[in-house]
C-alpha positions as CSV (number, residue, x, y, z in Angstrom):
1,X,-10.8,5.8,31.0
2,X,-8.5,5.6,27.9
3,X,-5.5,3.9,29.5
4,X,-3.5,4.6,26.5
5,X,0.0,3.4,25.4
6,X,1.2,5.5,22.8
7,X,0.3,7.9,20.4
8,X,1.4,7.8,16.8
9,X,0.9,10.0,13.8
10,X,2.3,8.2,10.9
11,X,2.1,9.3,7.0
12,X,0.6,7.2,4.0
13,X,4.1,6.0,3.3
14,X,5.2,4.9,7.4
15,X,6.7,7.8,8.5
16,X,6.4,8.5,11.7
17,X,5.4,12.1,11.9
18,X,4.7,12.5,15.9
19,X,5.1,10.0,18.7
20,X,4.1,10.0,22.3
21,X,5.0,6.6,24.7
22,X,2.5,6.2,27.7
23,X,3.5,2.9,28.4
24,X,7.0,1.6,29.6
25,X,8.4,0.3,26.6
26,X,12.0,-0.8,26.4
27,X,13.9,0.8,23.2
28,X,13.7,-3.3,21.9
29,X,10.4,-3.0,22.5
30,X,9.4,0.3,21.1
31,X,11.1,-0.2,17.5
32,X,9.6,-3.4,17.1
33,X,6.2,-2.1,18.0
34,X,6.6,0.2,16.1
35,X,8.1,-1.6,13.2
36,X,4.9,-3.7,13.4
37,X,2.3,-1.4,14.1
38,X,3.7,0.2,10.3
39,X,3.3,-2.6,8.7
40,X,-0.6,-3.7,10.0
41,X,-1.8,-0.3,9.7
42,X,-0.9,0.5,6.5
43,X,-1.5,-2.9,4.7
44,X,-5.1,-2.7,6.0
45,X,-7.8,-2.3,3.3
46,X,-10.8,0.4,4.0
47,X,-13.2,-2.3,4.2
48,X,-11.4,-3.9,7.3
49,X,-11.9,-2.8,11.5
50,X,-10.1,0.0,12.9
51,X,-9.3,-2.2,15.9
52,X,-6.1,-4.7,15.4
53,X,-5.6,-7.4,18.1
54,X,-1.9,-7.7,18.4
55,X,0.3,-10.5,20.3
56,X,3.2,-9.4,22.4
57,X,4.1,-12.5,23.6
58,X,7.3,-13.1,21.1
59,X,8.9,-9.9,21.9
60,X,7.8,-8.6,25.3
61,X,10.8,-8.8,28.1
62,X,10.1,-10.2,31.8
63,X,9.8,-7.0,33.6
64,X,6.7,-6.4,31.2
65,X,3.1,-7.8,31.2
66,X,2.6,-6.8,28.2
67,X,0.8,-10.2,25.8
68,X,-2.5,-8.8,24.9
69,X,-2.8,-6.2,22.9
70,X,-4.9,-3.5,20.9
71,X,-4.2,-1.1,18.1
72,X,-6.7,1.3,17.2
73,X,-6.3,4.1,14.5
74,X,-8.5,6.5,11.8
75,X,-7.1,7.8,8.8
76,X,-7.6,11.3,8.0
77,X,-6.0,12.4,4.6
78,X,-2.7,10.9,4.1
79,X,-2.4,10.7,7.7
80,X,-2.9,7.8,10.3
81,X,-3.6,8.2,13.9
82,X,-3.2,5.0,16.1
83,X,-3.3,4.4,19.9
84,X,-2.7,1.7,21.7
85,X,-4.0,0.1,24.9
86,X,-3.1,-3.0,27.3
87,X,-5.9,-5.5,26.6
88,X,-8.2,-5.1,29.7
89,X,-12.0,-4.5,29.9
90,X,-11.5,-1.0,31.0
91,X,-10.6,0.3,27.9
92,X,-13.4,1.4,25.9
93,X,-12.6,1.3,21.9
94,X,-15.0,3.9,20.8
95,X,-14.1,6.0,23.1
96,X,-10.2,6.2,22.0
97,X,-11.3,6.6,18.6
98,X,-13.6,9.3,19.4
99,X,-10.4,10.8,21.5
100,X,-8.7,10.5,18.4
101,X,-11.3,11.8,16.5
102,X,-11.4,15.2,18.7
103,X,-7.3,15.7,18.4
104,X,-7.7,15.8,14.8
105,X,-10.7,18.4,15.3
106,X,-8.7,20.5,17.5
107,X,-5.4,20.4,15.1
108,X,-7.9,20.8,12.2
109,X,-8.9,24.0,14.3
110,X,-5.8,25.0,14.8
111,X,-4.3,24.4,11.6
112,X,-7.2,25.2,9.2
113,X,-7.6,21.5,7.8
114,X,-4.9,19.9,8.8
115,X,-2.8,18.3,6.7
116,X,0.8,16.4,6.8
117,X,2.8,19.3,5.8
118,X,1.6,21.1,9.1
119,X,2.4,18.2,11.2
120,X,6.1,17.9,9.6
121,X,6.8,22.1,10.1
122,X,4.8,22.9,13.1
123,X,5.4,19.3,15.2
124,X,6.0,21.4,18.0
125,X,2.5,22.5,18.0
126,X,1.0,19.2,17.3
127,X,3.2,18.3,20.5
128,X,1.5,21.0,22.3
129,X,-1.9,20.0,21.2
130,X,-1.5,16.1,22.0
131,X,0.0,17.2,25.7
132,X,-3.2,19.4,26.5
133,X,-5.5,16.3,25.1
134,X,-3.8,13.5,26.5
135,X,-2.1,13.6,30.0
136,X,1.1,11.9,30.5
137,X,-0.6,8.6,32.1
138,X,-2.4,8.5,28.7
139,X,-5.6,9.2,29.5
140,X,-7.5,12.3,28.2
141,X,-7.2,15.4,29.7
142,X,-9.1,18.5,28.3
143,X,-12.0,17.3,25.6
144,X,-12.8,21.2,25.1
145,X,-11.3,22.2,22.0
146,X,-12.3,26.0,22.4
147,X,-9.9,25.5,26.0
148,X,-6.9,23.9,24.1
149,X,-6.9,26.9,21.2
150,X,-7.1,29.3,23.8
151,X,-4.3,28.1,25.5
152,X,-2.4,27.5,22.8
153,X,-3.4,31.0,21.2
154,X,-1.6,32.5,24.2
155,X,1.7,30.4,23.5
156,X,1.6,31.7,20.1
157,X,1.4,34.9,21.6
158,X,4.4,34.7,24.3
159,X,6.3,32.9,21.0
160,X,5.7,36.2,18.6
161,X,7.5,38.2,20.9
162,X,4.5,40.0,22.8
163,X,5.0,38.4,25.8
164,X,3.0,38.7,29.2
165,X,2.6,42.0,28.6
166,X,0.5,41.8,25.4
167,X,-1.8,39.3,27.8
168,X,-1.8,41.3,30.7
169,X,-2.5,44.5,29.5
């Protein structure tokens, strides 16, 4: 079980290239999360874990629970990946980053090496992609990446202006 909280694809230089909220954030909430999650993942060395603990406490509101915390994220070119999850024992790190790592495949397979460039003119399919992988309690959904391209193959297909019929028949 991933449990996950967000989603965030962020460039070498913190911009925030694709975005997905599992978790009920406030908007307070959100931009300072976010603020801070910019500023520990990119200021982290190589050499360093791809797990961050992280502290709510200062900033979470009363209708949230929301004091422990973990950050997890890969690299891949000049992009970041990060997730986030509750801090609970049901949450398995390698497991998320292995999610992670599998999204990346599948937009690598989709893309043909995915890069940022693809992510900043195609966001819609990188949308598309993340909403087959993840479902919208922010656990994963479909691991088969051969499933996803097919079903995002047929999209392409009703976009180009073939339409059912071109599927059909």
């Amino acid at each position: 079980m991933l449990d996950l909280q967000y989603m965030i694809l962020l460039s070498k230089t913190g911009k925030v290239r694709c975005i997905r909220w599992y978790g009920d954030y406030t908007s307070k909430e959100k931009q300072l999360l976010l603020k801070d999650i910019i500023s520990l993942v990119l200021t982290r060395s190589a050499k360093e874990s791809n797990i961050i603990e992280y502290d709510m406490t200062g900033y979470a509101t009363k209708n949230t629970s929301k004091n422990g915390h973990r950050i997890m994220y890969k690299r891949y070119a000049s992009l970041y990946f990060v997730a986030g999850i509750e801090d609970s024992n049901s949450s398995n790190e390698l497991l998320i980053l292995e999610a992670i790592h599998r999204f990346v495949e599948t937009l690598d397979k989709y893309f043909g090496n995915v890069c940022e460039l693809d992510i900043i003119y195609n966001f819609e399919k990188c949308y598309y992609i993340m909403l087959e992988t993840f479902s919208c309690d922010g656990n994963l959904l479909e691991s088969n990446k051969r499933k996803i391209l097919q079903d995002i193959q047929i999209m392409d297909q009703i976009e180009s202006g073939e339409g059912l019929s071109g599927l059909l028949g």
